[in-house]
ROSE-4610 file (N, C-alpha, C; in Angstrom, 1 decimal, always signed):
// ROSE-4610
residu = [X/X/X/X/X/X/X/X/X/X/X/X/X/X/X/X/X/X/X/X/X/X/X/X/X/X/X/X/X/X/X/X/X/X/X/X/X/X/X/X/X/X/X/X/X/X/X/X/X/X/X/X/X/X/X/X/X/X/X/X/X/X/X/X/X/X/X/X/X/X/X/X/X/X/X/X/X/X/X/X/X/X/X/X/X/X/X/X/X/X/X/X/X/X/X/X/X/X/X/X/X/X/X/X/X/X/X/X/X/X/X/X/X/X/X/X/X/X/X/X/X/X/X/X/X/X/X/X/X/X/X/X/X/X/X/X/X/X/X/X/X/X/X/X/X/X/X/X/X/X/X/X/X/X/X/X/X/X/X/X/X/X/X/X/X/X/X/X/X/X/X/X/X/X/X/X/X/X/X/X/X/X/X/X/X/X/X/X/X/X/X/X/X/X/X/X/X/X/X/X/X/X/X/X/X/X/X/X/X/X/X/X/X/X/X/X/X/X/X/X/X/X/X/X/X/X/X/X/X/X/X/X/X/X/X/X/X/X/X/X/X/X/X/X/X/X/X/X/X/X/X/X/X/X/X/X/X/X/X/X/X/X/X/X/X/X/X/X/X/X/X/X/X/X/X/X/X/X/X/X/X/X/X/X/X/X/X/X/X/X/X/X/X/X/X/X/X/X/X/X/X/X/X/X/X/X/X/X/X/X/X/X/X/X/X/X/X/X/X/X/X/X/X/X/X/X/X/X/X/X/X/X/X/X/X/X/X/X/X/X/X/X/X/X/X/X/X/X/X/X/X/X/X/X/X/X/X/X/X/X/X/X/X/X/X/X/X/X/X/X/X/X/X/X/X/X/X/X/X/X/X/X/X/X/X/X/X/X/X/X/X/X/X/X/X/X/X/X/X/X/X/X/X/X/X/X/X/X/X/X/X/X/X/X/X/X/X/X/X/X/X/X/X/X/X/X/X/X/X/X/X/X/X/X/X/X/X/X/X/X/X/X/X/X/X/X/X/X/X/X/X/X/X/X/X/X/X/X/X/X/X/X/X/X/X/X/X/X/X/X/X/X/X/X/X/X/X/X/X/X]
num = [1/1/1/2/2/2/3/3/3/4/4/4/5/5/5/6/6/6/7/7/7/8/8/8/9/9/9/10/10/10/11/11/11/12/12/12/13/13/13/14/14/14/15/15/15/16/16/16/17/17/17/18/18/18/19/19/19/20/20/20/21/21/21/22/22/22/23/23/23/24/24/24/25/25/25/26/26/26/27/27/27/28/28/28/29/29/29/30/30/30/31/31/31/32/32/32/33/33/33/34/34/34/35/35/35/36/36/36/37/37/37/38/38/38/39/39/39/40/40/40/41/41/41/42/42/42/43/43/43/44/44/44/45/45/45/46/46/46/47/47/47/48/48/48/49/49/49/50/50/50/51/51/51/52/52/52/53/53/53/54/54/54/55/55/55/56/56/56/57/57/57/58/58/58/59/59/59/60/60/60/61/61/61/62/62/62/63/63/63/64/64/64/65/65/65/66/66/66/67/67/67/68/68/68/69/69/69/70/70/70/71/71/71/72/72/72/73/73/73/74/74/74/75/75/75/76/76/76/77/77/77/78/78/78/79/79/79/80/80/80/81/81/81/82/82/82/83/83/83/84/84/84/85/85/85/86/86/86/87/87/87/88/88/88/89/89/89/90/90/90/91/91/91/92/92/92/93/93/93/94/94/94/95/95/95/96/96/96/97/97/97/98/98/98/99/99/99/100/100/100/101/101/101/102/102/102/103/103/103/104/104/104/105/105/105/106/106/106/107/107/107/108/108/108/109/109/109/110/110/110/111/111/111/112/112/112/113/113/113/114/114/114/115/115/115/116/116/116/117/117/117/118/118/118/119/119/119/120/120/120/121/121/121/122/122/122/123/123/123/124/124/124/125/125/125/126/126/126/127/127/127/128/128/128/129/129/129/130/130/130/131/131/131/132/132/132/133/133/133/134/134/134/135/135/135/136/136/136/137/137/137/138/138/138/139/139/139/140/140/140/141/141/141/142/142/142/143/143/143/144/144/144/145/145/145/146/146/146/147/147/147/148/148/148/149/149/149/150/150/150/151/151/151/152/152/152/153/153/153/154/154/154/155/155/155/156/156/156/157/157/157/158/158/158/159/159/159/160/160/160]
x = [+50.1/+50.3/+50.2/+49.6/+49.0/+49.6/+49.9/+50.8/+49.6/+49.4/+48.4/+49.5/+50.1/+50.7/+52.0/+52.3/+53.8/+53.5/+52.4/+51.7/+51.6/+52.2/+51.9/+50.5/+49.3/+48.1/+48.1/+47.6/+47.0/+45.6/+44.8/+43.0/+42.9/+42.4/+41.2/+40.4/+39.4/+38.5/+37.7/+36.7/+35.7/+35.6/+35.8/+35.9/+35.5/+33.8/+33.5/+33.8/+34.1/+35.0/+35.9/+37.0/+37.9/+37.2/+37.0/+36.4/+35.7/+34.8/+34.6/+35.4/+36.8/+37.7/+38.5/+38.8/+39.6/+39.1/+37.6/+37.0/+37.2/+36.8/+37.4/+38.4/+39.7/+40.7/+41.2/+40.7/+40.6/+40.6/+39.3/+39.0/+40.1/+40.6/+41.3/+43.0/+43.2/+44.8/+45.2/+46.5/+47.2/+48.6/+49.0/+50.0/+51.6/+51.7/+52.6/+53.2/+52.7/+52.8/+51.9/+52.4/+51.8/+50.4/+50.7/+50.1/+49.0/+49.0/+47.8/+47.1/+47.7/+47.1/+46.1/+46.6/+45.6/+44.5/+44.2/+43.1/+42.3/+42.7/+42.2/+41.3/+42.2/+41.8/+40.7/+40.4/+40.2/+38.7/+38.8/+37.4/+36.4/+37.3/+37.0/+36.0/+37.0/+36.4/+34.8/+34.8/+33.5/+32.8/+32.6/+31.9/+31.2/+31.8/+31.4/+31.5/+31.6/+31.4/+32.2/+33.2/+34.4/+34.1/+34.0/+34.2/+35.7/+36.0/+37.6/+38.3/+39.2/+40.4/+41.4/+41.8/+42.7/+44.3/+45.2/+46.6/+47.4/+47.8/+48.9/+50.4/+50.7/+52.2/+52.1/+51.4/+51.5/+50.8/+49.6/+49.2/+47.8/+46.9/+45.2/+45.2/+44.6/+43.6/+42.1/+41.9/+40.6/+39.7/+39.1/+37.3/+36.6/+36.9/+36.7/+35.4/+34.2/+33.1/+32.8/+33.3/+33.0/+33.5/+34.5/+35.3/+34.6/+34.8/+33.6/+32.5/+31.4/+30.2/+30.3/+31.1/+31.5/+32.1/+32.7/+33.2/+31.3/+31.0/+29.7/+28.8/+28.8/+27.9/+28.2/+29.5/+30.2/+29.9/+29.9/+29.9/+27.9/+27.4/+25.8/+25.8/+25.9/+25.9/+25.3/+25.0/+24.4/+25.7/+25.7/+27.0/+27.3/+28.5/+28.6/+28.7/+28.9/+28.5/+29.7/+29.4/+30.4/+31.2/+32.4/+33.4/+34.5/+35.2/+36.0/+37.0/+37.1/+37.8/+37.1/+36.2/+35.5/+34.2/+34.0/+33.0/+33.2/+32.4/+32.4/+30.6/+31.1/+29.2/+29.2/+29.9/+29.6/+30.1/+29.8/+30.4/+30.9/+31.7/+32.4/+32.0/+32.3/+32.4/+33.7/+33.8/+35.2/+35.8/+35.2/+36.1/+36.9/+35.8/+36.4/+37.4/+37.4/+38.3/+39.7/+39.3/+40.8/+41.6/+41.0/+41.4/+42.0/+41.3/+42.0/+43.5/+43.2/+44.3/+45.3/+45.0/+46.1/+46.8/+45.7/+46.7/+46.7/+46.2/+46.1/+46.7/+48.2/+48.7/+48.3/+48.0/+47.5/+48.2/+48.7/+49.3/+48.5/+48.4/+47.5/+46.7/+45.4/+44.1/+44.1/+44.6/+44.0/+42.7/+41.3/+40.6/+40.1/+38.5/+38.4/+37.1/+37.0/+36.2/+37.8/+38.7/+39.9/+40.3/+40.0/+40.1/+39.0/+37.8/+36.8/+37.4/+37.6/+37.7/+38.7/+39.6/+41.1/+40.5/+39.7/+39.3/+37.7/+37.1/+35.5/+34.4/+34.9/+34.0/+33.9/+33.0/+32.9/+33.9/+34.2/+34.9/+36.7/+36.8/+37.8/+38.8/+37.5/+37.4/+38.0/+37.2/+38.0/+38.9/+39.3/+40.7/+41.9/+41.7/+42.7/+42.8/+41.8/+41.7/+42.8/+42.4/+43.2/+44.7/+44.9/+46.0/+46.2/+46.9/+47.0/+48.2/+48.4/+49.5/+51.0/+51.6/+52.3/+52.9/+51.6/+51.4/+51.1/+50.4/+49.9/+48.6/+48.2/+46.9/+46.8/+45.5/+45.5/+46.3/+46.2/+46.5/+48.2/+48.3/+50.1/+51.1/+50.1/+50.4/+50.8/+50.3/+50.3/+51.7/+51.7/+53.1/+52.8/+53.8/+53.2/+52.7/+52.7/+52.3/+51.3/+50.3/+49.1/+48.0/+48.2/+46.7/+45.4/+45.1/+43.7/+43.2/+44.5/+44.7/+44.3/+45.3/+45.1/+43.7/+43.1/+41.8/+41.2/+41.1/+40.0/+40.1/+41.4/+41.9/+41.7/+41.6/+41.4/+39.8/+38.9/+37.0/+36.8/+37.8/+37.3/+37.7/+39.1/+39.2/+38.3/+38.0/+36.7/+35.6/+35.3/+33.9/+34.6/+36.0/+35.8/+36.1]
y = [+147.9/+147.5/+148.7/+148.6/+149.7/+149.3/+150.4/+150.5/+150.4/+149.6/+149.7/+149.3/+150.4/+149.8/+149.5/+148.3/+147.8/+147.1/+146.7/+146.0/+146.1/+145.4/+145.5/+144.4/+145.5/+144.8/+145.1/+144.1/+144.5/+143.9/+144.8/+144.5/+144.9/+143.9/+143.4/+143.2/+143.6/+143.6/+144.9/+145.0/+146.2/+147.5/+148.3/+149.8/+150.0/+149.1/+149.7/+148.6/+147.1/+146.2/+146.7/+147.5/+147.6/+148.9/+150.1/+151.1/+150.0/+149.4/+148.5/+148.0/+147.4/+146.8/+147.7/+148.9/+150.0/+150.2/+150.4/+150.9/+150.4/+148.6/+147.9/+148.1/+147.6/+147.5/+149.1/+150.2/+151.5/+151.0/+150.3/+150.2/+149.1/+148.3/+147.2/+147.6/+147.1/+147.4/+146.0/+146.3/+145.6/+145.8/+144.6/+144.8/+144.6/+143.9/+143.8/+142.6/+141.5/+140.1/+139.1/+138.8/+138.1/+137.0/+136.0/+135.1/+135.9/+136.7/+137.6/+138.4/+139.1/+140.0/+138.8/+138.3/+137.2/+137.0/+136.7/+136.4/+137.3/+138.8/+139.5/+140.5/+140.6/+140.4/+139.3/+138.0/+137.3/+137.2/+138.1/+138.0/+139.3/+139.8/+141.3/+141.0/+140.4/+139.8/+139.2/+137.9/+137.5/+138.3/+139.1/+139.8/+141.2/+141.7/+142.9/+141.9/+140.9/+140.0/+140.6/+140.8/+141.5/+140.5/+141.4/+140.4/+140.9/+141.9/+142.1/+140.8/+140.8/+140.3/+140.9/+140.2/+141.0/+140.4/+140.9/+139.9/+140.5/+139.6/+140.4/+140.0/+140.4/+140.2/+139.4/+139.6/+138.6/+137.7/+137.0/+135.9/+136.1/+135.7/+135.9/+135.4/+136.2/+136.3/+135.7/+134.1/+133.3/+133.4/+133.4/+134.1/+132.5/+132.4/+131.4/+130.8/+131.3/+131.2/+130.7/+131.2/+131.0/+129.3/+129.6/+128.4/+127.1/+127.5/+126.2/+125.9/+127.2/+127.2/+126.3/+126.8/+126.1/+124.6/+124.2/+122.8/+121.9/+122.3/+121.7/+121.6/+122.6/+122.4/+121.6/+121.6/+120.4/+118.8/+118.9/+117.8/+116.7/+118.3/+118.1/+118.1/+118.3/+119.0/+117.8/+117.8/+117.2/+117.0/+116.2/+116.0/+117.2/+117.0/+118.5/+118.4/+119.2/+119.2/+118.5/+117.4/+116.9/+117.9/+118.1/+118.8/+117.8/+118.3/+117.4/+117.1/+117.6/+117.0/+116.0/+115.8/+114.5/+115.8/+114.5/+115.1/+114.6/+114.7/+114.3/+114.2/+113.6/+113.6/+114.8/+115.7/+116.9/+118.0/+119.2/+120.5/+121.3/+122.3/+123.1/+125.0/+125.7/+126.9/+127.2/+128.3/+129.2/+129.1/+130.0/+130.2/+129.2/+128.0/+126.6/+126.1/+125.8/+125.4/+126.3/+127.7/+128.3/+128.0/+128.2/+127.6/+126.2/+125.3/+123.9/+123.7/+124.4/+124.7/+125.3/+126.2/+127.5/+127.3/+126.7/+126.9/+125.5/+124.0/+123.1/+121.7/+122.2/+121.3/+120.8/+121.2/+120.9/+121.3/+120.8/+120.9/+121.8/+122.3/+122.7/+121.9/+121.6/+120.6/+121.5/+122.7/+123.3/+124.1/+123.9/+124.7/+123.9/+124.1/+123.8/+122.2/+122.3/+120.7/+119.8/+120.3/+119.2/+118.6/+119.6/+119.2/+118.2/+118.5/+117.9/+116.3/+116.6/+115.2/+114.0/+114.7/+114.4/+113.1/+114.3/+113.9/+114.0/+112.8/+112.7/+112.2/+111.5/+111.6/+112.4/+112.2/+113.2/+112.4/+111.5/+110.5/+111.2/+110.9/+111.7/+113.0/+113.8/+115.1/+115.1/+114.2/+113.8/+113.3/+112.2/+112.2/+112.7/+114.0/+114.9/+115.4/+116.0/+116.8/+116.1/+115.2/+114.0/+113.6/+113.5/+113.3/+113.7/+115.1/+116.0/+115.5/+116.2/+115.7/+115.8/+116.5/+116.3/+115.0/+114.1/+113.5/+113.6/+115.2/+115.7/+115.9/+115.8/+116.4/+118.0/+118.6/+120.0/+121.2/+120.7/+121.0/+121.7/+120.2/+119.8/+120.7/+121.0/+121.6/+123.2/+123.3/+125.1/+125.6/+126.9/+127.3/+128.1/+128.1/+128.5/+129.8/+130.9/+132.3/+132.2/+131.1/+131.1/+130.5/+132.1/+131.3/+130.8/+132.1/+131.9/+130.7/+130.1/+128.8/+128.2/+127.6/+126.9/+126.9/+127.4/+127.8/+127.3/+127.3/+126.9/+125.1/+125.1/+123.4/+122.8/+123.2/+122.6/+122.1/+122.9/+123.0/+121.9/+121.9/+121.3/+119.6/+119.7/+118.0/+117.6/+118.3/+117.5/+117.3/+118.0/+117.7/+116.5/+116.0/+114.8/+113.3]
z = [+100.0/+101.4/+102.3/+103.6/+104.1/+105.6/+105.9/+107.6/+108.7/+109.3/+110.8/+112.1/+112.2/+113.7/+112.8/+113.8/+112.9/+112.2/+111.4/+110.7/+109.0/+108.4/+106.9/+106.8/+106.0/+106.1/+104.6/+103.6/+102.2/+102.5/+101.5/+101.5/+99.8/+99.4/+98.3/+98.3/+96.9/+96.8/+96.0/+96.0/+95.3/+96.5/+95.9/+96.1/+97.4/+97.8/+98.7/+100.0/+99.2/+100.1/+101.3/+100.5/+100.5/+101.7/+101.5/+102.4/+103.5/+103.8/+105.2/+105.3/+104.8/+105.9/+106.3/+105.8/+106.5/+107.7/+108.0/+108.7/+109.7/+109.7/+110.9/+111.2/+110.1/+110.7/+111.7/+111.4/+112.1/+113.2/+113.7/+115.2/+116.0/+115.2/+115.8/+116.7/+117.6/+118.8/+117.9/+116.7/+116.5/+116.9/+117.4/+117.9/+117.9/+116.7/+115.8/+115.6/+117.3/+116.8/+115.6/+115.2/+113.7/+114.4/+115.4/+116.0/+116.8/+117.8/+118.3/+116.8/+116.7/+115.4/+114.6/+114.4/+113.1/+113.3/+114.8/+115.6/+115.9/+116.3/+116.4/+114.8/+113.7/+112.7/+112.1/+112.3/+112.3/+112.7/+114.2/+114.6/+114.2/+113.7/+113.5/+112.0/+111.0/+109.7/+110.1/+110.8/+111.4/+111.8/+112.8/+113.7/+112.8/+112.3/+111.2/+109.2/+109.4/+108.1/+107.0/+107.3/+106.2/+104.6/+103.6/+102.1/+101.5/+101.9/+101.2/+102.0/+100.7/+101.3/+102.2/+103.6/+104.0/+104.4/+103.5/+104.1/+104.8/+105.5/+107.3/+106.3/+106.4/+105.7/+104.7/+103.3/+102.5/+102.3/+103.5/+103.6/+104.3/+103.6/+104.0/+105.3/+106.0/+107.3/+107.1/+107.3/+106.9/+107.7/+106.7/+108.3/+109.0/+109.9/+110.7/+110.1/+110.6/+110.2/+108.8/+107.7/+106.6/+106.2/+106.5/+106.4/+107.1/+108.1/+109.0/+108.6/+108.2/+108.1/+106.5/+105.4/+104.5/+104.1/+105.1/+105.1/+105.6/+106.6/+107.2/+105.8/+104.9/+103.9/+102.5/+102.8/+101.8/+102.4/+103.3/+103.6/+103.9/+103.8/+103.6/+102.1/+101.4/+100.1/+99.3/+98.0/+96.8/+96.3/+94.5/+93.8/+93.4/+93.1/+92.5/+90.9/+89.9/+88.3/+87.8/+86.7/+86.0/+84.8/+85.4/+84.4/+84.0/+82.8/+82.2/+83.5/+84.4/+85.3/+86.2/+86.3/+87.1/+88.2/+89.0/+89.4/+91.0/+91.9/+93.6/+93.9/+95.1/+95.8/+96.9/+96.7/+97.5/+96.4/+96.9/+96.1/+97.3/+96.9/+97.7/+97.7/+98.1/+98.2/+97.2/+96.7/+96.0/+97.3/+98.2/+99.7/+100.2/+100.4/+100.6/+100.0/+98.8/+97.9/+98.0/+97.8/+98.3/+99.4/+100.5/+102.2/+101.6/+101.3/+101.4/+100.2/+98.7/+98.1/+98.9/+99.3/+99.5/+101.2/+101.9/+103.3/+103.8/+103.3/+103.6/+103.3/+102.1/+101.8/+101.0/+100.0/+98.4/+97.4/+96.7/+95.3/+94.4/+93.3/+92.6/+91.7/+91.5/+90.8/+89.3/+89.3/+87.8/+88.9/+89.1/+89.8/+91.0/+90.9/+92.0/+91.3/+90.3/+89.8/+89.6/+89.3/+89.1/+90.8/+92.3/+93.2/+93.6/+93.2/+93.7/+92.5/+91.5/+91.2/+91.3/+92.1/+92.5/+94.3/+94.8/+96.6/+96.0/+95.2/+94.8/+96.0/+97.0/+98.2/+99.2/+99.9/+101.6/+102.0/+102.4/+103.2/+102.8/+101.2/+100.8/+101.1/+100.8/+101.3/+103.2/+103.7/+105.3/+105.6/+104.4/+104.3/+103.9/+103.2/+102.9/+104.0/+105.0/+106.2/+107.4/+107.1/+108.3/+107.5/+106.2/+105.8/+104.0/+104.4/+103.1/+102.3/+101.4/+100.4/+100.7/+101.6/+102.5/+103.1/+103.9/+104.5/+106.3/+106.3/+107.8/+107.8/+108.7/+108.9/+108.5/+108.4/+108.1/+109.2/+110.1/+111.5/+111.8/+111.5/+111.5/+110.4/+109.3/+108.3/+108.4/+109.4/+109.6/+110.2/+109.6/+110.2/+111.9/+112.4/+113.7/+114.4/+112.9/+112.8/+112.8/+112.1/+111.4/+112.3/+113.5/+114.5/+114.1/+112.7/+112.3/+111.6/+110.6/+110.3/+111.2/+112.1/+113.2/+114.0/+114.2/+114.5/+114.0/+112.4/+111.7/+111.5/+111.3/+110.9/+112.3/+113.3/+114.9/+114.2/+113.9/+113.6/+112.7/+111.7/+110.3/+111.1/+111.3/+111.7/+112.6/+114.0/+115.0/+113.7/+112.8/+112.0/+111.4/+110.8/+110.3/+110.9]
């Protein structure tokens, strides 16, 4: 974990990942609130296309873009491959799948063919979005630190 400001930031990833997100995060006025900061990070990942991972206290900073750009292509998508866990008429991204596991009110599937065979339609898939295992929308689900969350789950529900 690495001090930026008042900021505990961790970054993962490969050697030279890890060296480009320093770099940004160098240029970035973080300011120690959790809800600004995210955003700011956030666009920074986009804008210079960050591949490390980067967590603000513990908790990934999602790249807007990928995520959106990713859901849109799930939702265009072919079937995806029959694994002993079943199969869906879309496929997903790793990225995607982690976003919807990890910050969207998902239980754990085992990976990411046990999710697809759990939510096997697009329609599905838009029904978890609109009503997660919780019983919230993806939205509703966010804590109120989690601008960049928030951000993204605002994108993903107008597409469903």
């Amino acid at each position: 974990m690495e001090e930026y400001g008042k900021c505990k930031i961790g970054i993962y990833g490969s050697g030279k990942e890890i060296g480009e997100a320093r770099g940004v995060l160098d240029g970035l006025s973080l300011s120690g609130n959790e809800y600004e900061d995210r955003l700011v990070i956030q666009e920074a990942i986009d804008r210079n296309k960050v591949k490390a991972d980067i967590l603000y206290d513990g908790n990934t900073v999602w790249s807007y873009d990928r995520v959106v750009r990713d859901f849109k292509r799930a939702l265009g998508s072919g079937p995806s491959r029959i694994t002993e866990y079943g199969n869906g008429n879309y496929d997903l991204t790793n990225y995607l799948y982690e976003f919807l596991s990890l910050a969207c009110g998902s239980i754990a599937h085992y990976n990411k063919y046990g999710w697809i065979g759990t939510y096997p339609s697009k329609e599905d898939l838009k029904q978890f979005c609109k009503h997660n295992e919780f019983g919230q929308d993806i939205l509703s689900h966010q804590p109120s630190w989690a601008s960049d969350r928030q951000r993204i789950a605002k994108a993903v529900l107008e597409m469903c």
